[in-house]
N, C-alpha and C positions, 0 to 999 in steps of 0.2 A: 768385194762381193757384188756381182750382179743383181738387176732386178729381179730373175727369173728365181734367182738362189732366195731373196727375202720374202718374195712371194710363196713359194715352194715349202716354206718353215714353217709360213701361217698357215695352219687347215683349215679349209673351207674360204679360202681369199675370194673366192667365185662369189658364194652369200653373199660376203660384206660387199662388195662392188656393184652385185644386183642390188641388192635393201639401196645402197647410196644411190644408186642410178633410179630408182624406181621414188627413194624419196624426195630426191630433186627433181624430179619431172613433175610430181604433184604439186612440190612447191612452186617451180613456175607456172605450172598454171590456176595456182591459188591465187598470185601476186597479181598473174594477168588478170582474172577475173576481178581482183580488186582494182585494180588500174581502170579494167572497163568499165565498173560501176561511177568510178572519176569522169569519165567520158560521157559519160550517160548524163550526170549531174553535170558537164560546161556544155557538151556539143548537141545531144541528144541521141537520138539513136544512128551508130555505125553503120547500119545495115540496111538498105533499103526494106519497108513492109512487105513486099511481094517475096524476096529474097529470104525473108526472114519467117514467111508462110509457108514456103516451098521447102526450106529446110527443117521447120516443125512436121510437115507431112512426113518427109523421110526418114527422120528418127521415129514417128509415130508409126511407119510402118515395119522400120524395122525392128524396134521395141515390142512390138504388137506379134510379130511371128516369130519370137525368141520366145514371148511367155507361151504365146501355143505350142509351138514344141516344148516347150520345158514340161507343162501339164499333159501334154499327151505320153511323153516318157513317162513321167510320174504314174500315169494311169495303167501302164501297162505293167511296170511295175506290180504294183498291185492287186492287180487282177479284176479290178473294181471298178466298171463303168460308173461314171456321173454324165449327171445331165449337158448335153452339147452346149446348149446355149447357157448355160450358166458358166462353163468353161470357158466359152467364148469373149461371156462380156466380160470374167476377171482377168482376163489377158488384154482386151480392151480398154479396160480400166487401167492398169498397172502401165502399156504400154503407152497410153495419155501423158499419165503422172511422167515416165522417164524423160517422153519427148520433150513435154516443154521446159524440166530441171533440164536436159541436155542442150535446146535449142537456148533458152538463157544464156548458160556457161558457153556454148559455141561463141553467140553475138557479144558476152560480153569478154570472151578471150579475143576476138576481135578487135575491139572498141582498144582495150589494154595494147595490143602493138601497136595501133593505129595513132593511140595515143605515146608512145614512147620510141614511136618512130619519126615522129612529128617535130617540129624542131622547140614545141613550147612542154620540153619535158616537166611533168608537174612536182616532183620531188628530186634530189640530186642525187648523187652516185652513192652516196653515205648513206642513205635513207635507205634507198633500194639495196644494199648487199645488206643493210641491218633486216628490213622486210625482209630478206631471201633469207635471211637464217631462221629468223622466227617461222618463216614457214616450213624451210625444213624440217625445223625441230617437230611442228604440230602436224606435217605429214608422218615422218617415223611417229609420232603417238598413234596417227589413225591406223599405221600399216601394224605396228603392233598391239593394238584392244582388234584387227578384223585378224589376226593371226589364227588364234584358237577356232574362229568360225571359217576358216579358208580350211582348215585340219581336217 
């Protein structure tokens, strides 16, 4: 029996390979981010400050005109103008908060290769595939409790 023939039997083989592909990818870059926070705590910071400025701007701008269109869709929707500048600044707001949780996890996925690229790897091959499972398992919890709100 070929591959195609035991794939073919299972329905819906496509999900299961998304969900595994999609929980694994969180889970490295959970592990990386833990790694880089290692990094932080021996080397200090991965990233040059100007580098690490300029890529906070860029999430900040593009996080900042995702919530204005999101609220401007929203508004048309509805039928119901609100106040400009009040729309303004909680797109502002919101796209603040994304940037620097993104710019963090960017510098500190960074930091984590940087670190495990390095030849003074901080934990051993045993450690990290145990890490990479535990992460997988708490990425499929997050991808299943956001399930019901992606619906």
């Amino acid at each position: 029996m070929g591959k195609g023939k035991v794939f073919a039997k299972i329905k819906g083989y496509k999900k299961y390979l998304k969900t595994l592909a999609l929980s694994t990818a969180l889970a490295f870059f959970m592990l990386y981010i833990a790694l880089g926070l290692m990094f932080f705590a021996k080397r200090g910071n991965p990233v040059p400050a100007h580098f690490v400025l300029l890529i906070a701007a860029i999430f900040f701008v593009i996080f900042s005109v995702f919530y204005e269109s999101k609220e401007r869709g929203r508004e048309k929707g509805k039928g119901k103008r609100e106040e400009k500048g009040k729309e303004g600044f909680k797109s502002l707001i919101k796209g603040l908060f994304l940037a620097i949780s993104a710019t963090f996890s960017f510098v500190a996925i960074i930091g984590g290769v940087k670190l495990t690229v390095g030849r003074t790897f901080p934990i051993g091959i045993e450690t990290f595939i145990s890490a990479l499972a535990i992460c997988i398992i708490v990425s499929m919890v997050f991808l299943s409790l956001l399930k019901p709100l992606a619906q």
